[in-house]
N, CA, C and O atoms as a MOPAC input file, in Angstrom:
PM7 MOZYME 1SCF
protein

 N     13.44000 1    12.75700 1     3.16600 1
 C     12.04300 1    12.35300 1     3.06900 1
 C     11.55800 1    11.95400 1     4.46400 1
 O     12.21800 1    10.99400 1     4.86200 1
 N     10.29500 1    12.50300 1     5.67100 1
 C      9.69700 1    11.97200 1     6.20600 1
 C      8.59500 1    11.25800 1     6.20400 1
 O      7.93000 1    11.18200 1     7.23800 1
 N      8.18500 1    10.57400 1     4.98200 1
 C      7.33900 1     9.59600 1     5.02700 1
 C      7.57200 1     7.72700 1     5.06600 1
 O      8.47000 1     6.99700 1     4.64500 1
 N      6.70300 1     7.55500 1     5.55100 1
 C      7.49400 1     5.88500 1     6.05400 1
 C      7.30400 1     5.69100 1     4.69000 1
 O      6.68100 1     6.51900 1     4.02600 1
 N      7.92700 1     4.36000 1     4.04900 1
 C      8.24500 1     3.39400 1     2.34000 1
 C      7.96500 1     2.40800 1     2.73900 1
 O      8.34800 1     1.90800 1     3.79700 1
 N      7.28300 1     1.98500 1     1.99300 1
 C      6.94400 1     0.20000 1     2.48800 1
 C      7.66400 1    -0.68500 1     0.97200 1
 O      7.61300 1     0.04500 1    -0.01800 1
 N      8.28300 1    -2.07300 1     0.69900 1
 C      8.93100 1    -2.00600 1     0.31900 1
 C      7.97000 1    -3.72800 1    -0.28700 1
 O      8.01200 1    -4.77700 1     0.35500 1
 N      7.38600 1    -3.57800 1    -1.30900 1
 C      6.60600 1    -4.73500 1    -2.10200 1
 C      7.47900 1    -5.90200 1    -1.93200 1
 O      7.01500 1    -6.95600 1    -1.49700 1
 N      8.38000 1    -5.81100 1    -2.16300 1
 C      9.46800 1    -7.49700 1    -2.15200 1
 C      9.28000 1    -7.59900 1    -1.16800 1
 O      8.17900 1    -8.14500 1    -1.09400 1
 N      9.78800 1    -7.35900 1     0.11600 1
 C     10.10400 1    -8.27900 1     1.33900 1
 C      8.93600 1    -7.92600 1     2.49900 1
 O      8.63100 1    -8.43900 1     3.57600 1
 N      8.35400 1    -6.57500 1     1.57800 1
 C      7.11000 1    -6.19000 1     3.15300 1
 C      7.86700 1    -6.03900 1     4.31000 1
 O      7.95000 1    -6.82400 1     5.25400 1
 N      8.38600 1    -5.01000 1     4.16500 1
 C      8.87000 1    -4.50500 1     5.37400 1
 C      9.04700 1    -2.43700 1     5.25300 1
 O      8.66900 1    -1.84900 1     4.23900 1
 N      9.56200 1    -1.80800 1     6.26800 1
 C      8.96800 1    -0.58800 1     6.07100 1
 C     10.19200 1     0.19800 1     6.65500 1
 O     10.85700 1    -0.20600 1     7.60800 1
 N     10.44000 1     1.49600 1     5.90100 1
 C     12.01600 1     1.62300 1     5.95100 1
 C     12.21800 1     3.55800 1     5.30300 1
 O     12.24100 1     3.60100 1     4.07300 1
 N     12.28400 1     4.27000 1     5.65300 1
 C     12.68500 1     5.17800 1     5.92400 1
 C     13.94700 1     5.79800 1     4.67600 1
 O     14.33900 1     6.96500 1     4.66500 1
 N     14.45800 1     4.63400 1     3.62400 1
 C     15.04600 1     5.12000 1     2.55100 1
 C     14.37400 1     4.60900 1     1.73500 1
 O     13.63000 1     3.68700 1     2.06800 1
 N     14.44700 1     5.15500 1     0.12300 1
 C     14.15500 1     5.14100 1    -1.13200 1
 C     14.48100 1     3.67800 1    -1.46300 1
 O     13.54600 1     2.99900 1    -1.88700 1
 N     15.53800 1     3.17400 1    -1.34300 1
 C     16.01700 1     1.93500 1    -1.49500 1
 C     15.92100 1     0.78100 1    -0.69000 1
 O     16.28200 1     1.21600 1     0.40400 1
 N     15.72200 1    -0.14600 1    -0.57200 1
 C     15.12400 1    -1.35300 1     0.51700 1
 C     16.55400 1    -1.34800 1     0.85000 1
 O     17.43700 1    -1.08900 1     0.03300 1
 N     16.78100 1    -1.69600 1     2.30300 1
 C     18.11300 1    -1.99800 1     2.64600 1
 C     18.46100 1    -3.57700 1     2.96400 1
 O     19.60800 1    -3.93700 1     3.22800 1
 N     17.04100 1    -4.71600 1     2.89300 1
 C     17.20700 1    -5.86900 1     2.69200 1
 C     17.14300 1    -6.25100 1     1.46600 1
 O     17.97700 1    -7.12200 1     1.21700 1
 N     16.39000 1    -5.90800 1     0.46400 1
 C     16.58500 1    -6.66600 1    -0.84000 1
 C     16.91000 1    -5.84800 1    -2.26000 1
 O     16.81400 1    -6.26500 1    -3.41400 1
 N     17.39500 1    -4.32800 1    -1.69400 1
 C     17.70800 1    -3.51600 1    -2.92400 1
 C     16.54200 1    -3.09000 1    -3.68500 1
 O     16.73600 1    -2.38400 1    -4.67400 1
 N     15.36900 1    -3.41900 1    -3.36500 1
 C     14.13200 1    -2.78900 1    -4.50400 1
 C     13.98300 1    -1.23800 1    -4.46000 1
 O     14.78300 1    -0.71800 1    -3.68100 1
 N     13.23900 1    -0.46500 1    -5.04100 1
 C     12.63200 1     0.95200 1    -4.89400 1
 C     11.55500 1     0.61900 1    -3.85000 1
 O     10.89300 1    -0.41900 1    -3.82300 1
 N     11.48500 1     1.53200 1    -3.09500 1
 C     10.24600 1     0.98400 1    -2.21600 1
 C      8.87800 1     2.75700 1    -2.39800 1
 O      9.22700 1     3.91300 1    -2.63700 1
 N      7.60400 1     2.29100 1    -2.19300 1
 C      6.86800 1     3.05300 1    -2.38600 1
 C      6.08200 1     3.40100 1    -1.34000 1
 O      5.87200 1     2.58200 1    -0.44500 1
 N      5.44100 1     4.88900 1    -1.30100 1
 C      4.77400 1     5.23000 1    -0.08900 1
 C      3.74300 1     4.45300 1     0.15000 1
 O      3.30600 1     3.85600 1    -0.83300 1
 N      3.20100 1     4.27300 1     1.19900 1
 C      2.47700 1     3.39100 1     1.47600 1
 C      1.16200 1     4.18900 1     2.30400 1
 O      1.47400 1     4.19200 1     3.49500 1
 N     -0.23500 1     4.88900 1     2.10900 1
 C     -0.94300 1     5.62700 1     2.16300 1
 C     -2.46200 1     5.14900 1     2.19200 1
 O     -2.82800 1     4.54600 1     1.18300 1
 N     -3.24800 1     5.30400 1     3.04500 1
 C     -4.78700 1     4.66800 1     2.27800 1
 C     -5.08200 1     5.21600 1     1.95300 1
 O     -4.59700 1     6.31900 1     2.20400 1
 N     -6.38800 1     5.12300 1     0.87400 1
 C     -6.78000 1     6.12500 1     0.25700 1
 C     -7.84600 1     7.19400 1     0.53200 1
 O     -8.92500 1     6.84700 1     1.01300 1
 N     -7.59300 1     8.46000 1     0.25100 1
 C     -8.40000 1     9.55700 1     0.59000 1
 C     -9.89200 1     9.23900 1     1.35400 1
 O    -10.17000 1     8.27900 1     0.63600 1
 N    -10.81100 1     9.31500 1     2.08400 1
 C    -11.79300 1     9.15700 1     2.29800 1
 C    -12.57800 1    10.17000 1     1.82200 1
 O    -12.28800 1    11.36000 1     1.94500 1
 N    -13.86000 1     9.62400 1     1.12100 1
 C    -14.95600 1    10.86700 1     0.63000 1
 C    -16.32100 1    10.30800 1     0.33700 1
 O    -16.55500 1     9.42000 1    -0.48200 1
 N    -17.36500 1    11.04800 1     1.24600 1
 C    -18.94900 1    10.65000 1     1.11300 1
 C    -19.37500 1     9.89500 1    -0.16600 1
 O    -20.06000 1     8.87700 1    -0.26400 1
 N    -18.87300 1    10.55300 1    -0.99200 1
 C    -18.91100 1    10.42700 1    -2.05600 1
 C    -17.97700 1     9.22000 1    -3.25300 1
 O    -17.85000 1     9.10800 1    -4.47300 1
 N    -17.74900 1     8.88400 1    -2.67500 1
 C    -16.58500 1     7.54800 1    -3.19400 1
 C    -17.32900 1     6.38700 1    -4.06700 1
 O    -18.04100 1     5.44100 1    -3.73100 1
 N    -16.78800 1     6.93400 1    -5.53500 1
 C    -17.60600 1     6.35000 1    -6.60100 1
 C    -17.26900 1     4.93800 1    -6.65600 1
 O    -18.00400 1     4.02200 1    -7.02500 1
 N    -15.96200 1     4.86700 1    -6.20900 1
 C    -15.37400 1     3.13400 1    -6.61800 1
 C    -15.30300 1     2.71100 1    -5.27700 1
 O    -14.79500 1     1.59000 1    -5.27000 1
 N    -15.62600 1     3.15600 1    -3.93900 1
 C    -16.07700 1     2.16000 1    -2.72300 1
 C    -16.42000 1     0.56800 1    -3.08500 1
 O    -15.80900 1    -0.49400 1    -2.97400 1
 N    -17.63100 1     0.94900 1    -3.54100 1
 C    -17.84800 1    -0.74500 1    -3.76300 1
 C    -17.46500 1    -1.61100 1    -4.56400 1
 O    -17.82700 1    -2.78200 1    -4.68400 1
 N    -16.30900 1    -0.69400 1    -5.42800 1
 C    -15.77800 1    -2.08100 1    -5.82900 1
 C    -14.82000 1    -2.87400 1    -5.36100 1
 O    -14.58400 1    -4.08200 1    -5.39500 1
 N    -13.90400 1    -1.13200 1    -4.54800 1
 C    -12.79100 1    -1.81700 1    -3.70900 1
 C    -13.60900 1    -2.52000 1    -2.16800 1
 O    -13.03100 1    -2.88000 1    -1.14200 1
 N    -14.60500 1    -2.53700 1    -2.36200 1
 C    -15.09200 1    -3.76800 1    -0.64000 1
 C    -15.28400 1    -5.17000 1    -1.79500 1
 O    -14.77500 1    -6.25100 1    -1.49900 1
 N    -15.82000 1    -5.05000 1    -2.69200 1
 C    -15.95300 1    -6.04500 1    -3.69100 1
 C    -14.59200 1    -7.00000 1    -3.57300 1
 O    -14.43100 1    -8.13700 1    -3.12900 1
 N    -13.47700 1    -5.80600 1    -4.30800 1
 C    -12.40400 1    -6.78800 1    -4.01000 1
 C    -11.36500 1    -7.78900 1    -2.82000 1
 O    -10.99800 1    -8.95700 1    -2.95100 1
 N    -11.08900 1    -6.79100 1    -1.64700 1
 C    -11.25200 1    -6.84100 1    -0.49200 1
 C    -12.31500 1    -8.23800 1    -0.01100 1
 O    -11.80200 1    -8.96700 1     0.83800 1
 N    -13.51600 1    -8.57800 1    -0.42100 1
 C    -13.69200 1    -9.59000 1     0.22500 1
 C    -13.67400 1   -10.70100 1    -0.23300 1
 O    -14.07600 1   -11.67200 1     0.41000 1
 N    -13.06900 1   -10.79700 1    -1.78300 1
 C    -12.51500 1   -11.98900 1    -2.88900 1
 C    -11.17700 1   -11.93000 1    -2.19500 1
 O    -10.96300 1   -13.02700 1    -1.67800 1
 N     -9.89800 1   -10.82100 1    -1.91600 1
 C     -8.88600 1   -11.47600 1    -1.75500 1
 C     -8.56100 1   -11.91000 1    -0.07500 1
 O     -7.45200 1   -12.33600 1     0.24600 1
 N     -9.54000 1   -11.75800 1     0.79900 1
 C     -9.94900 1   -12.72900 1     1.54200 1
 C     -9.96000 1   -14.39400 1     1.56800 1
 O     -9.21400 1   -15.29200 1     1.95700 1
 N    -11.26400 1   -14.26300 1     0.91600 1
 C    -11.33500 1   -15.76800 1     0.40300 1
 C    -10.17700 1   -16.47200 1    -0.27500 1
 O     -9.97000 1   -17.56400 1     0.25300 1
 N     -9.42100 1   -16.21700 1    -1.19900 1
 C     -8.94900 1   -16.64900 1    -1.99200 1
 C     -7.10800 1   -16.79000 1    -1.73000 1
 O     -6.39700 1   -17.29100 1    -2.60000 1

């Protein structure tokens, strides 16, 4: 696999399927597609500026 894994438990970023600090599955880690047209934009800035605050 050449895509980097980012790894939810420990947040860190790792090059195997398996975390090599805490054993989890780790998942690709990607933003999402950009498009003019982006029906749920505002909800993800919506959320984005609650988990800011909070």
């Amino acid at each position: 696999m050449s895509e980097i894994l980012y790894c939810r438990k420990c947040k860190s970023y790792t090059l195997d399927e398996m975390c090599n600090k805490c054993k989890e599955k780790t998942v690709v880690k990607k933003p999402a597609r950009f498009s003019p047209q982006d029906r749920y934009g505002e909800y993800r800035r919506k959320l984005k500026k609650l988990e800011k605050k909070g």
